[in-house]
C-alpha positions as CSV (number, residue, x, y, z in Angstrom):
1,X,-0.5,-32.1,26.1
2,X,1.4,-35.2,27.8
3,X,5.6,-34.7,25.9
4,X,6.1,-37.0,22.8
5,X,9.1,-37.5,20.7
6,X,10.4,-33.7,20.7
7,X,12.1,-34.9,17.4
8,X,9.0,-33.2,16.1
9,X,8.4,-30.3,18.2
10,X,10.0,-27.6,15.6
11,X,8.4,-28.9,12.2
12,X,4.7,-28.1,15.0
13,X,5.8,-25.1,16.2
14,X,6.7,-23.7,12.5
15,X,3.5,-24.8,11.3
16,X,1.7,-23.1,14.4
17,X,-0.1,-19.6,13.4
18,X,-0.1,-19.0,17.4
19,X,0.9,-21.3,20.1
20,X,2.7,-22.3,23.2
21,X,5.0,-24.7,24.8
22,X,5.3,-25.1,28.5
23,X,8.6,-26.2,29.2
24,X,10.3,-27.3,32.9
25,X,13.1,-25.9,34.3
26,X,16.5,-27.9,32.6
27,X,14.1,-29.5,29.9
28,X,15.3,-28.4,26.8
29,X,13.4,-25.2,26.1
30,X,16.4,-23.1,24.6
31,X,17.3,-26.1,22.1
32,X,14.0,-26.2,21.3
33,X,13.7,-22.4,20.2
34,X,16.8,-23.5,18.4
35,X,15.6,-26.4,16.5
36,X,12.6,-24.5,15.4
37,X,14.8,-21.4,13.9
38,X,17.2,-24.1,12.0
39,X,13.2,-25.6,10.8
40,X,11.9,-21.9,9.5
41,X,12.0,-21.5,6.2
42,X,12.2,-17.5,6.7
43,X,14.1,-15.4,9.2
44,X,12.2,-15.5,12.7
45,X,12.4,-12.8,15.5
46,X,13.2,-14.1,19.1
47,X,12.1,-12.2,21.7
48,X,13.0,-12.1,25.7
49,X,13.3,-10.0,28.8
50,X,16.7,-9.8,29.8
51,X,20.5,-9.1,27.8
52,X,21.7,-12.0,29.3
53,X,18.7,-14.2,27.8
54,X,19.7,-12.5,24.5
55,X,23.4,-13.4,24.7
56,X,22.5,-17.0,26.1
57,X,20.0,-17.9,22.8
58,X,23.3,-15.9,20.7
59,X,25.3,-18.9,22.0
60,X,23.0,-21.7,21.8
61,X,22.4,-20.6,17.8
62,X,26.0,-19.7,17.4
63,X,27.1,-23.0,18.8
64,X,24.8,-24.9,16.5
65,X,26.1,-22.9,13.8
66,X,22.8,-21.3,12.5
67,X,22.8,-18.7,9.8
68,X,22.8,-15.0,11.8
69,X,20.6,-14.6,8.6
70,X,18.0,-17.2,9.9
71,X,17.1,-15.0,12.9
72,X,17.1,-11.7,14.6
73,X,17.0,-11.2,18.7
74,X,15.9,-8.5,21.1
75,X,14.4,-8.0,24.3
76,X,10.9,-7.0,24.1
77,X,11.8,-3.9,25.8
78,X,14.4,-3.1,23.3
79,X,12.4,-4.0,20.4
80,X,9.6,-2.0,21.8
81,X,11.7,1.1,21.6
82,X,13.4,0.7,18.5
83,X,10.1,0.7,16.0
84,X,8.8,3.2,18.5
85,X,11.3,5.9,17.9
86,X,11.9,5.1,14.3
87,X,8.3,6.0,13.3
88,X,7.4,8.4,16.3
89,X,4.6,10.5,14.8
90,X,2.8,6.6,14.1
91,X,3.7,6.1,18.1
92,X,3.6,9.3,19.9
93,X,6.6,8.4,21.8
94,X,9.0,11.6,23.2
95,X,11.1,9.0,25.8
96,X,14.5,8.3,24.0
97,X,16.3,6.9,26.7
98,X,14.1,5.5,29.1
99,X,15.3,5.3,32.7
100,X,12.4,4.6,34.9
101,X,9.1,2.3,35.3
102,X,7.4,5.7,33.7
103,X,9.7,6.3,31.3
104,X,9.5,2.4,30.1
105,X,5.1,3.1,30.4
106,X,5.5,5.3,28.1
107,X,7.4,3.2,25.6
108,X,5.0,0.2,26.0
109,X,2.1,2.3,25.0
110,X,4.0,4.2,22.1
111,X,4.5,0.3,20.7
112,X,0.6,-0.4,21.5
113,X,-0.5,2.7,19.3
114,X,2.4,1.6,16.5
115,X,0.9,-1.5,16.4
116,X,-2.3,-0.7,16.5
117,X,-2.4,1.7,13.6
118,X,-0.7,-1.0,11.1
119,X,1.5,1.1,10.1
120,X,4.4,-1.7,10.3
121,X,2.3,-4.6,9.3
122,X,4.3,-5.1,5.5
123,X,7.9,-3.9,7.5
124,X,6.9,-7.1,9.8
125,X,6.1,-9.0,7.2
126,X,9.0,-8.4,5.2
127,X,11.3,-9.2,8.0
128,X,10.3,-12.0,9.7
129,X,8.6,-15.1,8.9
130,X,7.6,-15.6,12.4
131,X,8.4,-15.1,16.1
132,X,9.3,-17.2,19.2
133,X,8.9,-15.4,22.4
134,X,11.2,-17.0,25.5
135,X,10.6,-16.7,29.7
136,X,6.9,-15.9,28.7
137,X,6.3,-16.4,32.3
138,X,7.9,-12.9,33.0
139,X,5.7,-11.1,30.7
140,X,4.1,-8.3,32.0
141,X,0.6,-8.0,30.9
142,X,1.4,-4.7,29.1
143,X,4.1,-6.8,27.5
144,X,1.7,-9.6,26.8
145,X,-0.8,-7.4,25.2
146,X,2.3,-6.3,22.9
147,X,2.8,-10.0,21.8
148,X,-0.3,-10.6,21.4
149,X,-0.7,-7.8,18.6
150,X,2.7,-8.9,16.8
151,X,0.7,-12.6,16.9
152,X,-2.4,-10.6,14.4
153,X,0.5,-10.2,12.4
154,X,3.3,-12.5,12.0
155,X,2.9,-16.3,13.9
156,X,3.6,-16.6,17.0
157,X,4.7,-19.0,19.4
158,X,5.7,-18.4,23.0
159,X,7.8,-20.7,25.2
160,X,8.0,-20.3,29.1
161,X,6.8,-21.9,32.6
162,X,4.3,-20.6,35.0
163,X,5.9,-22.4,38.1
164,X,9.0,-19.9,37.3
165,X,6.8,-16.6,37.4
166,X,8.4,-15.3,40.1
167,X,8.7,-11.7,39.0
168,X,6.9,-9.2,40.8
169,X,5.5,-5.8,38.7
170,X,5.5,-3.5,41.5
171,X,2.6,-5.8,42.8
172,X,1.0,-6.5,39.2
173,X,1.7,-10.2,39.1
174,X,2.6,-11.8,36.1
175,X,0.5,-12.5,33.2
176,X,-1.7,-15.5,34.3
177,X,-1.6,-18.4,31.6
178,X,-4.9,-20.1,32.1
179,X,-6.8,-16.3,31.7
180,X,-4.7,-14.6,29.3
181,X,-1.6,-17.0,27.4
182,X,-3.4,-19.9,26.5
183,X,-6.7,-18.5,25.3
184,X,-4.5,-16.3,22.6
185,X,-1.6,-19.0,22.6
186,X,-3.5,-22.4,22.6
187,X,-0.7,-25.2,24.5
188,X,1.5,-27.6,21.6
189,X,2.7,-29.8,24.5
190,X,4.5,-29.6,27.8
191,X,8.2,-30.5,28.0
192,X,8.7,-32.5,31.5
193,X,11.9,-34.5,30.7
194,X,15.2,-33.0,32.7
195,X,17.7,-33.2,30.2
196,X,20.3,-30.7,32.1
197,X,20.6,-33.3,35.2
198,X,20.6,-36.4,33.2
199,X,23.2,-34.8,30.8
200,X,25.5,-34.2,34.1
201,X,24.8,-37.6,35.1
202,X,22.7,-36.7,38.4
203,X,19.9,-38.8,37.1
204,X,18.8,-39.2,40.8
205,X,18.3,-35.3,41.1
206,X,16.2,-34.9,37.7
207,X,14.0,-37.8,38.6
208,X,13.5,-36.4,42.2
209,X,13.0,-32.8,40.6
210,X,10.8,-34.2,37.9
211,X,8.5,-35.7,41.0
212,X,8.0,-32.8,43.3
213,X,7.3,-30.4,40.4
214,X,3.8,-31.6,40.4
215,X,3.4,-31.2,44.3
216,X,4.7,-27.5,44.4
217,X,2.5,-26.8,40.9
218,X,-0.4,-27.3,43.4
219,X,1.0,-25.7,46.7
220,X,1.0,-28.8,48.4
221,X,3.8,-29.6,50.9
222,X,7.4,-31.3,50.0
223,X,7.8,-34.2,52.0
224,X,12.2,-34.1,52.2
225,X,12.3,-37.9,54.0
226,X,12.6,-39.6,50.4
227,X,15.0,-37.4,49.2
228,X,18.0,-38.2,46.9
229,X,21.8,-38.2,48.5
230,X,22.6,-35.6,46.5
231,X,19.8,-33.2,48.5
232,X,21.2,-32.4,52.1
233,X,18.5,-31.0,54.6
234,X,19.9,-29.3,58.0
235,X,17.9,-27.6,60.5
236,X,17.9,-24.2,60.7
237,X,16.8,-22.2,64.0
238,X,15.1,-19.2,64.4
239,X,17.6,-16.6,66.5
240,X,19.6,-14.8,64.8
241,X,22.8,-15.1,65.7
242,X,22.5,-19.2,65.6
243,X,20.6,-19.2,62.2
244,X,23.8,-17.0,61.1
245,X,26.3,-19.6,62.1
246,X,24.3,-22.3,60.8
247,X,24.4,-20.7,57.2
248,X,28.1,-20.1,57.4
249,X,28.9,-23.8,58.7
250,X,26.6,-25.2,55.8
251,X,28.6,-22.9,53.1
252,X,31.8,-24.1,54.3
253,X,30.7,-27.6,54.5
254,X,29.3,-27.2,50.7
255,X,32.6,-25.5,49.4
256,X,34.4,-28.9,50.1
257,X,32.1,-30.0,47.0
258,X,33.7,-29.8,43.5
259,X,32.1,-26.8,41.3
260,X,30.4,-23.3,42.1
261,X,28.3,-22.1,44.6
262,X,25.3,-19.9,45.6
263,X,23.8,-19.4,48.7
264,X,19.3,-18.5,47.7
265,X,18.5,-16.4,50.4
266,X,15.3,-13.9,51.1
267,X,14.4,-11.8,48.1
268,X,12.7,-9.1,50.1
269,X,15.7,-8.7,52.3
270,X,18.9,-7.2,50.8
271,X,20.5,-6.1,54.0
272,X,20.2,-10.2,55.0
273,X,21.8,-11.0,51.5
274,X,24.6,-9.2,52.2
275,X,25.1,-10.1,55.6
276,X,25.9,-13.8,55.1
277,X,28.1,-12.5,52.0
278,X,29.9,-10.3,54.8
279,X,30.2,-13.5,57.1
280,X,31.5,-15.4,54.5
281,X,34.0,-12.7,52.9
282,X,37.1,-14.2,54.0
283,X,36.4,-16.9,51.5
284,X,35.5,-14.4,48.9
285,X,31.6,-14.8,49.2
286,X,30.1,-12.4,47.0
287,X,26.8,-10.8,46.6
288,X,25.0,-10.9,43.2
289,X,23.0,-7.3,43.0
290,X,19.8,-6.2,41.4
291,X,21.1,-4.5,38.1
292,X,18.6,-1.4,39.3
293,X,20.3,-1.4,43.3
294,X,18.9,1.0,45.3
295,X,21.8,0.2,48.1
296,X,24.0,2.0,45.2
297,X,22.0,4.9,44.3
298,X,21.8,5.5,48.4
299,X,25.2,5.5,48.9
300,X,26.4,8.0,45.9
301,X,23.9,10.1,47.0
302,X,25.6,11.1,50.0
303,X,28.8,11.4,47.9
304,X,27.5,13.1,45.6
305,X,26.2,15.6,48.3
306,X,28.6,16.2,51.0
307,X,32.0,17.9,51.2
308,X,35.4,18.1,53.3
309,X,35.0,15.1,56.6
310,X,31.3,14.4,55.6
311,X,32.7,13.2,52.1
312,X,35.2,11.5,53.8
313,X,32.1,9.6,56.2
314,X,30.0,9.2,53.5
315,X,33.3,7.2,51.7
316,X,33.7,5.0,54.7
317,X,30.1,4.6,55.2
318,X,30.2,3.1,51.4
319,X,32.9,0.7,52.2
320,X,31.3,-0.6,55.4
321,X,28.4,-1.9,53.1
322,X,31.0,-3.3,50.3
323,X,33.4,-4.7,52.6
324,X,34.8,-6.1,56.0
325,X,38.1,-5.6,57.7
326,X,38.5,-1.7,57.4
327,X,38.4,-1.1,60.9
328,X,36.4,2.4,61.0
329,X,37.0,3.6,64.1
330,X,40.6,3.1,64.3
331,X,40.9,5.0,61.1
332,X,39.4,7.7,62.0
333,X,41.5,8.2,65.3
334,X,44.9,7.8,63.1
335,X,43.3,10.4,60.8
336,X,42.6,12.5,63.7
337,X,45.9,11.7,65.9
338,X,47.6,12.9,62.1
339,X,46.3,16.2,62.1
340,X,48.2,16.6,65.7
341,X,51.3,15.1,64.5
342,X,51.1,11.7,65.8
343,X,51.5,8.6,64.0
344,X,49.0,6.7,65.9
345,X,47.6,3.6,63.1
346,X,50.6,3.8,60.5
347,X,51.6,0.5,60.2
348,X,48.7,-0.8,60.0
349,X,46.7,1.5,57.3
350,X,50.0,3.8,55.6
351,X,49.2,6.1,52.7
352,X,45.5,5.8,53.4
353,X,45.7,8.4,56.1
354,X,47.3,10.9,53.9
355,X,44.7,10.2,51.5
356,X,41.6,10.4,53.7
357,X,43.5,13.9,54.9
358,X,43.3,15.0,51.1
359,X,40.0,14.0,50.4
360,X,38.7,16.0,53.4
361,X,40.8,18.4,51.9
362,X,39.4,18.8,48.6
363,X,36.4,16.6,48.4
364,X,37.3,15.9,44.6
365,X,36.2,12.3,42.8
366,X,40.0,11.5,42.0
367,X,40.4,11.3,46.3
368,X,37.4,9.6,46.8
369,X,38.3,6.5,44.1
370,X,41.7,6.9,45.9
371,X,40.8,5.7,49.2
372,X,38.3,3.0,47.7
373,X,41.3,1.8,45.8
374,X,43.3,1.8,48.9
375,X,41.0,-0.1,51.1
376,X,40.4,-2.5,48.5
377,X,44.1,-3.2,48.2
378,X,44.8,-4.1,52.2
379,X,45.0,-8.0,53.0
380,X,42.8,-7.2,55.9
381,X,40.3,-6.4,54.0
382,X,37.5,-8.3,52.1
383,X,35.2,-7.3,49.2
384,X,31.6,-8.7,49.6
385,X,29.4,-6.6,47.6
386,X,31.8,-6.6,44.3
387,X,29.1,-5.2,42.1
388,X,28.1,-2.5,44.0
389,X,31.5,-1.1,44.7
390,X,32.7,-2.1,41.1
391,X,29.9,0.6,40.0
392,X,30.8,3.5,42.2
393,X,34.3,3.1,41.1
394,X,33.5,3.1,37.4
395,X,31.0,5.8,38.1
396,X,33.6,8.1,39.4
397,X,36.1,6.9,36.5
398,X,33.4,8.1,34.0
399,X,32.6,11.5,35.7
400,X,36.8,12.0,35.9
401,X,37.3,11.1,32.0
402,X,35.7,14.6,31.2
403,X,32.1,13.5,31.4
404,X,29.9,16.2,32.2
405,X,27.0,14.6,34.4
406,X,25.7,14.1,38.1
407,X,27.4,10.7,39.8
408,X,23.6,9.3,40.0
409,X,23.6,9.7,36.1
410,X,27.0,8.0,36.3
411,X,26.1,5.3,38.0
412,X,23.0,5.2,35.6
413,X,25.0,4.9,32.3
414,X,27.4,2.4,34.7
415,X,24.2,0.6,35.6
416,X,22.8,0.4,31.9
417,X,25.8,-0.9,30.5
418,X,25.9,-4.1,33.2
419,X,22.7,-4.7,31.4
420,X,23.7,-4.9,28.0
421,X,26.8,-6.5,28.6
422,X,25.6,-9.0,31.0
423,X,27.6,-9.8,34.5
424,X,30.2,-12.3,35.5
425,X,28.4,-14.1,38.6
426,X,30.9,-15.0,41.3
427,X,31.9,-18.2,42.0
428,X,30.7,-18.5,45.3
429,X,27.9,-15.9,45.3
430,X,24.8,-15.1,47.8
431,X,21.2,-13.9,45.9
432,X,18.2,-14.5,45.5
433,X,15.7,-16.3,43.4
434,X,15.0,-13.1,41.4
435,X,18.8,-13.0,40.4
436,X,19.9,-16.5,39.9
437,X,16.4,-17.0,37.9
438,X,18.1,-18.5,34.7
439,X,21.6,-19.8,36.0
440,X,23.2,-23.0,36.9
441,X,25.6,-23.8,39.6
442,X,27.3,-27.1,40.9
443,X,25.9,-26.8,44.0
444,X,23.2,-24.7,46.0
445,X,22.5,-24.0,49.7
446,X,18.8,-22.8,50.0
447,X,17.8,-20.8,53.4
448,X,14.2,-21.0,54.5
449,X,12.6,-17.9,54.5
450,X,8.5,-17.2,55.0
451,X,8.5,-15.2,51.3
452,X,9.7,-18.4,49.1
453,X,6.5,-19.4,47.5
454,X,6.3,-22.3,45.7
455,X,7.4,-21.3,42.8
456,X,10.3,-19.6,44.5
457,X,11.4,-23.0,45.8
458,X,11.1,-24.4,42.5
459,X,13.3,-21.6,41.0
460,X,16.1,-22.5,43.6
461,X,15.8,-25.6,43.9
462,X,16.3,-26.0,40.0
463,X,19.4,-24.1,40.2
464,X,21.6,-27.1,41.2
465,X,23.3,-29.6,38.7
466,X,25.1,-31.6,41.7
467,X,24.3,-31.5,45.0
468,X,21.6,-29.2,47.4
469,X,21.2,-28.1,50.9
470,X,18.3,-27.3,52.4
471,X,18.5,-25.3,55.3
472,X,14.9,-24.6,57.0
473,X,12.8,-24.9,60.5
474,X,11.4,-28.6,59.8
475,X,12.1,-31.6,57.6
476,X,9.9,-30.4,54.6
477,X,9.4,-27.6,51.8
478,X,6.2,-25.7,53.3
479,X,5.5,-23.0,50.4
480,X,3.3,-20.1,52.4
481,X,-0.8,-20.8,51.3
């Protein structure tokens, strides 16, 4: 349904016993969840995927000064497990504190079979008036099927964008809307107008946007020779090392803008990520990390399993992949030219080689967040995977408060509370579209890769309220068919 006057959106959706609304990136979906809560007449239940999404619809409510009594919020995950384990024999579920895909399986199901039995139906009933279910797009289908039983009870109606399903199930793609959302969640209308870019007065980006979003909907090429001044398109080649100076030349140029910045890189290709933040670390470039980072669990793994110089490598083998400047090899030969009573690197790195002599000594944690600390603090050096080395450290704090627990289940708890509390991106910050799904910055340099689908372009290209670069082979968006 073509967008009318959105003045009456809410008083539809309210009335709706199941429905959904298709909503563009920067078009006013999140008021509009808003306006319909302030419409209810009851207290409604607001459902997303992420803590962040929770804390951003907390703002939007709290800023329109809306009742807390008018609403509840949860992810689905969480609100999944919660009436799971508080009627477990209805549910079957054992899982308290999920930690893994299985572990959340297991939750998903338990909900299913709570569902399923009715034994909640007059609990739901009594709580809520209705739901409104954000980011539909990243529903799972297990997480769909969930939604669509809470619909049998309560009304329902979903908000979201299929161009933005760009999250991958461990190869289960998202829940397709054509099969599975509309035929349960018949469309209300389609919300096209992009209020974010006229609201920072970059009309000529949100008409531009509002243009090609048809032509990436269908796969088709973007043509970049009618672009607005605000989009920048550079050629990038294909070798490595030039590709790599052409990213850090278009960063610079870009940080002479006013605002924040994000360089959208591969999403399949961490060690690429963190290689341009590397390049860039001298101007505090930043990674943003996958709350779940694999690259962390590797690397307190071998601290967690060697002792006396392997603990000390495996230390040093964790700062090489956080941050530049510590000059390895030179370390190791004043630690080495120590041990024979030479003072061989003083000057330049201090106290460290006492303590890289005491944590071969002892192996303990307390060493260990020593020397990280240590590093950290020389001029020479610069942090460029923040998150990842802010987790080992807090990991290591936890285990040396008293904690009794492995430093992977460190790093879990560490790695759990980032997701509830949410994460301070950096001001000039490398990811992906997985990770900046969601977010806005001033500005936004986009590198070509052969995985950004269309949607994926759409995602980044989105991101921007200001000003864009394009970095890529030829002079045109070519999503892969």
């Amino acid at each position: 349904m073509a967008e009318a006057d959105d003045a009456d959106l809410a008083a539809i959706v309210c009335a709706t016993r199941a429905g959904s609304v298709v909503a563009a990136a920067g078009c006013g979906k999140t008021e509009q969840i808003a306006n319909a809560v302030e419409h209810s007449e009851g207290r409604r239940l607001i459902l997303t995927h992420t803590h962040a999404g929770v804390d951003a619809l907390r703002r939007r409510l709290r800023d329109r000064k809306v009742s807390t009594n008018r609403y509840a919020i949860d992810t689905i995950a969480g609100w999944c497990l919660r009436y799971s384990a508080s009627y477990p024999l209805r549910s079957g579920l054992t899982v308290t504190e999920p930690k893994g895909e299985q572990d959340w399986s297991a939750v998903y199901a338990a909900a299913l079979k709570l569902l399923a039995s009715g034994a909640i139906e007059r609990v739901l009933r009594a709580s809520y008036c209705g739901v409104l279910v954000d980011e539909y797009q990243d529903c799972s289908h297990r997480q769909h099927e969930i939604v669509t039983a809470i619909s049998k009870v309560l009304p329902t109606c979903v908000f979201g964008d299929p161009l933005q399903a760009i999250f991958d199930f461990n190869g289960q793609a998202p829940v397709d809307w054509k099969a599975a959302v509309f035929p349960h969640f018949p469309l209300i209308r389609t919300l096209t107008k992009a209020h974010r870019w006229h609201r920072h007065g970059n009309a000529a980006l949100a008409t531009w946007l509002e243009a090609i979003r048809p032509v990436l909907e269908s796969g088709s090429n973007v043509a970049l020779d009618k672009r607005p001044a605000c989009v920048t398109w550079e050629w990038l080649p294909d070798q490595d090392g030039p590709r790599q100076n052409k990213i850090v030349a278009a960063c610079l140029k870009a940080m002479g803008n006013d605002g924040n910045l994000v360089v959208i890189a591969d999403s399949v290709n961490e060690g690429a990520r963190a290689a341009i933040a590397r390049s860039l670390g001298k101007q505090r470039f930043s990674t943003i990390e996958p709350v779940e980072c694999k690259a962390i669990f590797g690397a307190t793994r071998k601290l967690a399993t060697t002792n006396g110089p392997k603990r000390l490598e495996a230390t040093l083998d964790l700062l090489e992949k956080c941050m530049s400047g510590i000059g390895r090899a030179d370390f190791k030969k004043a630690v080495a030219a120590r041990k024979l009573g030479r003072k061989l690197g003083e000057t330049r790195f201090g106290t460290l080689i006492g303590l890289a002599l005491a944590l071969e000594q002892d192996a303990s944690n307390a060493s260990c967040l020593a020397l990280i600390d240590g590093f950290a603090g020389l001029p020479a050096c610069h942090i460029y995977r923040r998150e990842m080395l802010s987790a080992v450290r807090s990991a290591l704090k936890l285990i040396m408060s008293g904690e009794d627990i492995s430093l992977a289940e460190a790093v879990w708890r560490v790695q759990n509370q980032l997701r509830h509390a949410g994460r301070r991106v950096p001001y000039y910050s490398v990811g992906s579209t997985l990770l900046v799904k969601g977010l806005e910055f001033a500005n936004v340099v986009i590198v070509h890769s052969p995985s950004l689908s269309n949607k994926d372009w759409y995602v980044a290209l989105t991101r921007a309220t200001h000003r864009i670069t394009i970095l890529s082979p030829d002079r045109s968006i070519r999503p892969p068919g």
